[in-house]
C-alpha positions in Angstrom: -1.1 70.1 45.6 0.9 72.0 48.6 0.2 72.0 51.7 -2.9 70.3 53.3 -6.3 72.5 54.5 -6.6 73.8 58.4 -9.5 71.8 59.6 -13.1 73.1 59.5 -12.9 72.1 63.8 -9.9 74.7 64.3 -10.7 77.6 62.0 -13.6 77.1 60.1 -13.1 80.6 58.5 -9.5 80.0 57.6 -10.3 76.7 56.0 -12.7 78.2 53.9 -10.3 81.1 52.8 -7.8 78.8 52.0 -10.0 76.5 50.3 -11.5 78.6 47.7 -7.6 80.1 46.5 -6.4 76.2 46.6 -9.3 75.1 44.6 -8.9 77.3 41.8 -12.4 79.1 42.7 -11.2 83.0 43.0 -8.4 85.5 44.9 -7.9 88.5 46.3 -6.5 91.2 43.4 -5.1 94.3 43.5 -8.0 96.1 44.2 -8.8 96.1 48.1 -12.0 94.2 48.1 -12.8 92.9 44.9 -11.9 89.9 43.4 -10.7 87.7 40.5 -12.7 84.5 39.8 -10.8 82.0 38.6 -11.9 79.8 35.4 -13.1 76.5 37.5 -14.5 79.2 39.5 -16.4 80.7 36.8 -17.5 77.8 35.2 -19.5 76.8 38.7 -21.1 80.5 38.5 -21.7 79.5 34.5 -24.0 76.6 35.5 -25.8 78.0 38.4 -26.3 81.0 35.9 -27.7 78.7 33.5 -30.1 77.2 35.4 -31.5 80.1 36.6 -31.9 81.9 33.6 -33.7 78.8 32.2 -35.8 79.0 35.2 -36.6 82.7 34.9 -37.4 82.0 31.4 -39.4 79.8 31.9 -41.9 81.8 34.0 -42.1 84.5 31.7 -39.1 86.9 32.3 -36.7 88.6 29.2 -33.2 89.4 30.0 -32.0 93.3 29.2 -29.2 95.3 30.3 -29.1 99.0 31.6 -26.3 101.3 32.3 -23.8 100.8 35.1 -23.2 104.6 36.1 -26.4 106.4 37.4 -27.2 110.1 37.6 -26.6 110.9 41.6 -30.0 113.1 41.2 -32.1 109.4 41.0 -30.9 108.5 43.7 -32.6 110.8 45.6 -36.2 110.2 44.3 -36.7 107.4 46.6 -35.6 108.4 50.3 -35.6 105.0 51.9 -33.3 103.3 49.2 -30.7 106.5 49.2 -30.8 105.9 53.3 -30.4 102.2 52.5 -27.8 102.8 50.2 -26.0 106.0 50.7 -22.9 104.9 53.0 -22.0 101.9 50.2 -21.8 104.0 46.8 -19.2 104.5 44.9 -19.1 108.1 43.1 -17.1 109.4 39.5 -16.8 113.0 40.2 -14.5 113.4 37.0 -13.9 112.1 33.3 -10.6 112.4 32.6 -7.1 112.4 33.6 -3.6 113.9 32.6 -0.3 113.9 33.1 1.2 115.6 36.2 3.2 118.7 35.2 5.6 117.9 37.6 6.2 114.8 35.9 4.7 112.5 38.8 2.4 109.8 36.8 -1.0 111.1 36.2 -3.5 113.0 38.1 -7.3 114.1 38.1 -7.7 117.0 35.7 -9.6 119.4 37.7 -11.2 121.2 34.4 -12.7 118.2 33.7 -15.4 117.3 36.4 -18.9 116.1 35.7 -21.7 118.5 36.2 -23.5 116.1 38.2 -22.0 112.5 40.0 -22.6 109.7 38.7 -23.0 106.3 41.5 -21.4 103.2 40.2 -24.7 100.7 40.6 -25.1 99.4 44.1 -28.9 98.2 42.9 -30.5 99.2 39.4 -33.6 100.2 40.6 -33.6 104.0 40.4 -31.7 103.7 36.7 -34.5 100.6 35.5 -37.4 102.8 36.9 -36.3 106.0 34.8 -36.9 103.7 31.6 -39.9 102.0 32.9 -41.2 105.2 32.7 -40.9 105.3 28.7 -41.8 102.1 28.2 -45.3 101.8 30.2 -48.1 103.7 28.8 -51.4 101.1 28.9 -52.2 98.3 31.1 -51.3 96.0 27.6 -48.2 96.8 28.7 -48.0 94.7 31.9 -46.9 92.8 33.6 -43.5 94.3 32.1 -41.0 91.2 33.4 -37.4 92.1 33.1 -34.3 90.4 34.3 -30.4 91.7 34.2 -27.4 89.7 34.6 -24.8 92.4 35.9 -22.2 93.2 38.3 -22.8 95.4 41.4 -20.7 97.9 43.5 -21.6 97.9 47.1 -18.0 99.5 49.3 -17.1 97.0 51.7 -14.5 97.4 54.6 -14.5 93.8 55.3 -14.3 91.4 52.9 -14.3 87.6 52.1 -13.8 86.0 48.5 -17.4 85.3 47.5 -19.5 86.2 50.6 -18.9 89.8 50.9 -17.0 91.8 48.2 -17.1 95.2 47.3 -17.9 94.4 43.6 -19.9 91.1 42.7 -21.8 89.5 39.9 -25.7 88.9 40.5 -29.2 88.5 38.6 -31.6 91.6 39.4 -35.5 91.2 38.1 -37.5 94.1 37.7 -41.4 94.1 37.3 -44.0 96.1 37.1 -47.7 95.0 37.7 -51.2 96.6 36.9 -52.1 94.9 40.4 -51.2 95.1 44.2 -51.9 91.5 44.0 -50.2 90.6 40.7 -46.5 91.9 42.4 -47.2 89.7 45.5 -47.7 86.8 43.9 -44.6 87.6 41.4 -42.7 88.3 44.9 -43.5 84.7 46.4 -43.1 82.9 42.9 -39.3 83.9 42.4 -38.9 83.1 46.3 -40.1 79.7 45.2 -37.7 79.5 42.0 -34.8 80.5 44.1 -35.4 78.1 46.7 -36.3 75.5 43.9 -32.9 76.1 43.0 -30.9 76.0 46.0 -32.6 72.9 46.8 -32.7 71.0 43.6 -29.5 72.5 42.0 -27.1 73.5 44.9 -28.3 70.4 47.1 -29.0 72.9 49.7 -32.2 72.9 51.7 -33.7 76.6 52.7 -36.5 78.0 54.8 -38.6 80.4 53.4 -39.8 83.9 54.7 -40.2 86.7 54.9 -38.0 89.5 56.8 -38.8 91.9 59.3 -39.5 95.6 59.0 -35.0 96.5 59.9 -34.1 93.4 57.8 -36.1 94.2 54.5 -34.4 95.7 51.4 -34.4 99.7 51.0 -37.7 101.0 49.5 -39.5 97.7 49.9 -42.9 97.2 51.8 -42.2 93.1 52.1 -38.9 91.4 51.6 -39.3 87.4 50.7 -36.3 85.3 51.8 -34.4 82.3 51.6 -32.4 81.2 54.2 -29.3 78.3 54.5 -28.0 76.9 57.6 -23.8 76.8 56.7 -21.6 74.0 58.3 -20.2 76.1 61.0 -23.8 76.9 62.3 -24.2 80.2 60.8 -26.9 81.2 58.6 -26.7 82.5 54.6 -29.4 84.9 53.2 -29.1 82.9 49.5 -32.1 84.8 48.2 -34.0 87.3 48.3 -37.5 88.9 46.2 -39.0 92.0 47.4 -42.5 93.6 47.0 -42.1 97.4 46.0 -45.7 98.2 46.1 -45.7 101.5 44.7 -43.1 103.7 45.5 -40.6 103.3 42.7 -43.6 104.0 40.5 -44.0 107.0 42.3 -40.8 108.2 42.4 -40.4 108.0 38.9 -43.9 109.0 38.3 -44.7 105.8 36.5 -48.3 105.7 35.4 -50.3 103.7 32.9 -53.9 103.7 31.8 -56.1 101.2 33.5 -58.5 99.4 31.7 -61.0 101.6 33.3 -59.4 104.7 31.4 -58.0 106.0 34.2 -54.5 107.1 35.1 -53.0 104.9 38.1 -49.3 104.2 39.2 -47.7 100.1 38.6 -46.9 97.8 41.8 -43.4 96.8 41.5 -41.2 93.7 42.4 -37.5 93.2 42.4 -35.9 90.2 43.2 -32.0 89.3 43.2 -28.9 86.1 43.6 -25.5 86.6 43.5 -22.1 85.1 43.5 -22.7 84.3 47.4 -24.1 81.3 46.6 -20.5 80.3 45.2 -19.7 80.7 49.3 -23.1 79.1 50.2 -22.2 75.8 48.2 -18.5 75.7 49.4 -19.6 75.7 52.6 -22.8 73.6 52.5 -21.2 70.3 51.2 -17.3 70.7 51.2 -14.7 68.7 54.0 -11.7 68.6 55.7 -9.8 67.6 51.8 -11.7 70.5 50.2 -14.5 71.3 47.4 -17.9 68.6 47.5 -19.9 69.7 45.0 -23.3 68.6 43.6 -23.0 67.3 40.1 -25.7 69.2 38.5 -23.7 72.5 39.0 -20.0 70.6 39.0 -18.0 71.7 35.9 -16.6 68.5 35.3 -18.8 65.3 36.3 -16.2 62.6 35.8 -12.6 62.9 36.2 -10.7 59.7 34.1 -7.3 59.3 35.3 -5.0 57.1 33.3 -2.4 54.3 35.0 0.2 53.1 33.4 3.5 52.7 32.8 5.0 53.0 29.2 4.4 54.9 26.6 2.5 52.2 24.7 0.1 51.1 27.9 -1.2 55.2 27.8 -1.9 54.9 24.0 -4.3 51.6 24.8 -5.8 53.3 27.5 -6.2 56.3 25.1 -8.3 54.6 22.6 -10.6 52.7 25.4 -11.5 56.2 27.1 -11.8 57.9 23.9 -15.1 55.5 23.2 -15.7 56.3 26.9 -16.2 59.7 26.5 -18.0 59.9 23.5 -20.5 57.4 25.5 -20.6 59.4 28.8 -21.2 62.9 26.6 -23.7 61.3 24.4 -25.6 61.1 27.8 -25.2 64.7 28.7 -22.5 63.8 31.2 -19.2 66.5 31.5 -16.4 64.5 31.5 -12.1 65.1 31.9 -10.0 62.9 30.5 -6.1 63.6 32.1 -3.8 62.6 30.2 -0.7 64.9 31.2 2.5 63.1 31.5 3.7 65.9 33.8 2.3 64.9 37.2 1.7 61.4 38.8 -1.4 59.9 39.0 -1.7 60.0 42.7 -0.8 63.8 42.5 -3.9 64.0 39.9 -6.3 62.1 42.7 -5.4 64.5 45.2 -6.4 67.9 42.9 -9.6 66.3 41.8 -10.3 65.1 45.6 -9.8 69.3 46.1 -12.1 70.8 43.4 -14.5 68.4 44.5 -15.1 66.2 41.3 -17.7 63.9 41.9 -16.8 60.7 40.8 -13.0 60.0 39.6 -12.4 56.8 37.6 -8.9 55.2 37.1 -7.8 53.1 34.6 -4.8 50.8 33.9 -3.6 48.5 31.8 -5.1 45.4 33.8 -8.5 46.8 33.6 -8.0 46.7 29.9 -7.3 43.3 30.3 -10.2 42.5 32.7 -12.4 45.2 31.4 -12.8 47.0 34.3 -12.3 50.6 36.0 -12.4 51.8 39.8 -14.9 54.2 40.7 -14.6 56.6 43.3 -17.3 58.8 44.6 -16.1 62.1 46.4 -18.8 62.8 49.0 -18.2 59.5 50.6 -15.1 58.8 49.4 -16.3 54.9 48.9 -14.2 53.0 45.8 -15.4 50.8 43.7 -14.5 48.3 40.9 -16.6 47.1 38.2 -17.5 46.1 34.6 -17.2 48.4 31.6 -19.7 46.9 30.6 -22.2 48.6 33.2 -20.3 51.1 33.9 -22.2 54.3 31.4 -25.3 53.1 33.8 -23.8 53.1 36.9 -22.5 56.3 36.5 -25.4 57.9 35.5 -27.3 56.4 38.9 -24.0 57.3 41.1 -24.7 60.9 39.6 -27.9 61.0 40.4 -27.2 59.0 44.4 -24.7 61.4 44.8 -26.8 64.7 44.6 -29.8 62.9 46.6 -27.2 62.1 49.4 -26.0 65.3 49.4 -29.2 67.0 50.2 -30.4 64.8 52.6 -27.1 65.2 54.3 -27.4 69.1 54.6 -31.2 68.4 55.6 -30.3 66.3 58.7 -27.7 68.3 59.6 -29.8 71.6 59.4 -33.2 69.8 60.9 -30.7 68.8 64.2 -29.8 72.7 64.0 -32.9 73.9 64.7 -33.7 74.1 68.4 -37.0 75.9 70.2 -36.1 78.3 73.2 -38.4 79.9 75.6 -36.2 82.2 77.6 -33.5 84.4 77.2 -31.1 82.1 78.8 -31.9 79.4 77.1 -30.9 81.2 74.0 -27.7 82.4 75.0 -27.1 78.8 76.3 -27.9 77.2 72.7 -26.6 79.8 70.6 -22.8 79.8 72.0 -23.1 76.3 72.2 -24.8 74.5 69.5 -25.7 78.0 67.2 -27.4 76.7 64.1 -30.9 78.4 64.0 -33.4 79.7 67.5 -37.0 79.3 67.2 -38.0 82.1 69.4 -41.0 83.7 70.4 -40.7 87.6 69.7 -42.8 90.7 70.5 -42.6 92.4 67.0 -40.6 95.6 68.2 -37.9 97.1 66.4 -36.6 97.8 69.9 -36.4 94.1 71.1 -35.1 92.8 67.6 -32.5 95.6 68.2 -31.7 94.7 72.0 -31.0 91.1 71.0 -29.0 91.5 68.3 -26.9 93.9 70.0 -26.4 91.1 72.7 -25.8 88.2 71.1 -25.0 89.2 67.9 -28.1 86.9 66.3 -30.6 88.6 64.0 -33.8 87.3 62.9 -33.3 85.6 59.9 -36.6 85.1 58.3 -40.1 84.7 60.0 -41.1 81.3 58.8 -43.9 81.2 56.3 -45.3 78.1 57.2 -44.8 79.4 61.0 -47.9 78.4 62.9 -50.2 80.3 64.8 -49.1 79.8 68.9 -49.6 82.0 71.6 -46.6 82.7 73.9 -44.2 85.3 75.6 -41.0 87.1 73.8 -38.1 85.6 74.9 -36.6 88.9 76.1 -39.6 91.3 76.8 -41.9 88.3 77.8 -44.7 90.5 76.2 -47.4 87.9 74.2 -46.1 86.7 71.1 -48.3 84.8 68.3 -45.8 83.0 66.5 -41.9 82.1 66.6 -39.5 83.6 63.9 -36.6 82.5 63.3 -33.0 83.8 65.1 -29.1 83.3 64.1 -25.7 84.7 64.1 -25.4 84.9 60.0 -22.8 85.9 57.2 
């Protein structure tokens, strides 16, 4: 499997770069910033798509899909999401190209440039708003609950495979509601599927807020948020649902007929994951030997790895996993049965130790014999032998253990990462030391939020929503504070 991974304790960035390329999860390609997921990759993005779709489903939401090229001119309809937006879009100034006449490759024909740019999607907004437009008359149209599974183009300068790329793949819900009320309550019930999720799905825990005025998304009144504490003591946005009030309707002069008669504009929501939480569950779970992944979203559940030493010996074992399988799949459970004569079985243990599988079995002829396998788990790396007898039950339960320990794990280690501070040197002191999450009093200025960050480099990641009422002093300003929010350095 090549060379070993750097330790998370010397370069916790480089062992993540180097983890996801030696697992098989994505690489850099030929285009600066973008790039190609690999097929185990994909296949953990296919079941964390999956489950959310089911989820969105189930609360009412249809999946469409709307053009990826969008009229410059839209853009401009909403001034705070062009401001937002304006230094990351991509532009097509031209449709077609031609041969050089000097004979050097092709070049931009000049004759053929577009009356007016079109911006590869950063957001779909502007471009879902234009057809909300048509399709909203009468308040029997609403709530109108819309969901797209896309890919997005936001230019990046500095890049990492799944946290930061200039093009990624996501989920974007668009709604539109006859009330102020209605959207809010949309807002906070995706917030609650996403960190429904990330919790029960990604084994990750998250605490839920909601941003401040510099953090929120562009054109939003309220911005809902999840937020993950990583390994290294940095925090992950994972999530994040925003509350559009009216503004897009406006923009896009999006009216329908209350059930007064009247003429009034929709409330709006949009709400949005993407491929960062590929990066969020590499770096919640995985070790110094690479991938640890949950086994509801792990591609392959079981790994069985044959030991023998003939010819004959791997046709016995053969049949005996061939009922196995059948058994474990009849239960819902993804299993790999490796069976390639071309590497060695300890060479085998080693890749599936690296893409994280969680539990590996190994058989041999003496198990046959004894009718037994070895078990081992990958999060704690414990072996086991036992029955075959039991073993279709055990494996369900280890399944099941196995994404309860993982959670709880991530829990303890994010509860011990959240420390109060009351002074300004006290949060320098924690935050280059320990990092992990600051509960800090602050003023609610732009200006302080702004001053801090531009010391320390930690932002305020989310201000709790179950943060209780307490009166105290900012940590920088020492002007009276209410409540604490919540401070970190962050991807």
């Amino acid at each position: 499997m090549g060379s070993k991974l750097t330790k998370r304790a010397e370069d916790y960035s480089k062992w993540y770069n180097e983890l996801v390329v030696k697992a098989d999860l994505a690489e850099n390609s030929g285009v600066r910033g973008m790039m190609v997921i690999k097929p185990y990759g994909y296949a953990i993005w296919e079941k964390m798509q999956a489950e959310l779709d089911r989820m969105f489903k189930e609360t009412g939401h249809e999946n469409a899909y709307f053009p990826l090229l969008i009229p410059k001119s839209y853009f401009s309809k909403e001034a705070s999401h062009v401001d937002g937006f304006a230094k990351e879009c991509a532009v097509v100034t031209h449709y077609r190209l031609k041969n050089d006449e000097d004979g050097k490759g092709i070049v931009i024909d000049e004759k053929a440039k577009l009356e007016e740019e079109l911006i590869i999607r950063p957001t779909s907004e502007t471009i879902i708003w234009d057809s909300y437009r048509k399709w909203i008359q009468s308040y029997r149209d609403l709530p109108l609950l819309i969901n797209q599974w896309a890919n997005v183009m936001r230019w990046e300068m500095r890049t990492r495979l799944f946290l930061r790329t200039a093009e990624f793949l996501w989920q974007e819900g668009h709604t539109a509601h006859e009330t102020k009320e209605e959207a809010i309550e949309e807002t906070q019930k995706m917030q609650g599927v996403y960190a429904d999720f990330a919790e029960n799905f990604m084994a990750m825990p998250v605490i839920k807020g909601t941003k401040t005025e510099s953090e929120r998304f562009a054109g939003a009144l309220d911005t809902y948020t999840i937020e993950a504490m990583m390994q290294d003591g940095r925090a992950l946005q994972a999530g994040t649902s925003h509350f559009l009030g009216q503004n897009f309707a406006k923009a896009f002069d999006v009216k329908y007929t209350t059930r007064e008669g009247k003429q009034d504009y929709v409330w709006a929501t949009s709400w949005g994951v993407s491929t960062r939480l590929m990066g969020a569950l590499v770096m919640s779970h995985s070790d110094d030997f690479g991938l640890v992944l949950p086994p509801k979203l792990a591609p392959i559940q079981v790994v069985i790895v044959p030991i023998y030493r003939s010819e004959e010996q791997l046709q016995q074992i053969d049949e005996r996993v061939g009922e196995l399988t059948k058994e474990l799949r009849a239960k819902g459970i993804s299993v790999k049965y490796d069976n390639r004569t071309t590497y060695k079985p300890g060479w085998k243990f080693a890749e599936y130790e690296l893409k994280g599988v969680p539990l590996r079995m190994a058989i041999g002829p003496r198990d046959l014999e004894n009718n037994t396998v070895e078990l081992a788990r990958r999060d704690t790396l414990e072996k086991e032998n036992l029955s075959q007898d039991v073993l279709i039950d055990r494996i369900e339960t280890l399944l099941v253990e196995i994404q309860d320990n993982l959670f709880k794990k991530a829990l303890d280690f994010r509860n011990e990462l959240i420390t109060e501070v009351d002074n300004f040197d006290e949060f320098k002191e924690v935050l280059n030391s320990k990092g992990g999450f600051l509960s800090a009093h602050w003023d609610g200025s732009s200006e302080t939020e702004e001053k801090i960050k531009n010391m320390t480099k930690a932002t305020i990641r989310c201000i709790p929503n179950n943060a209780q009422e307490e009166e105290g002093k900012c940590v920088l300003s020492g002007k009276p504070s209410s409540k604490r929010v919540l401070f970190a350095k962050a991807y």
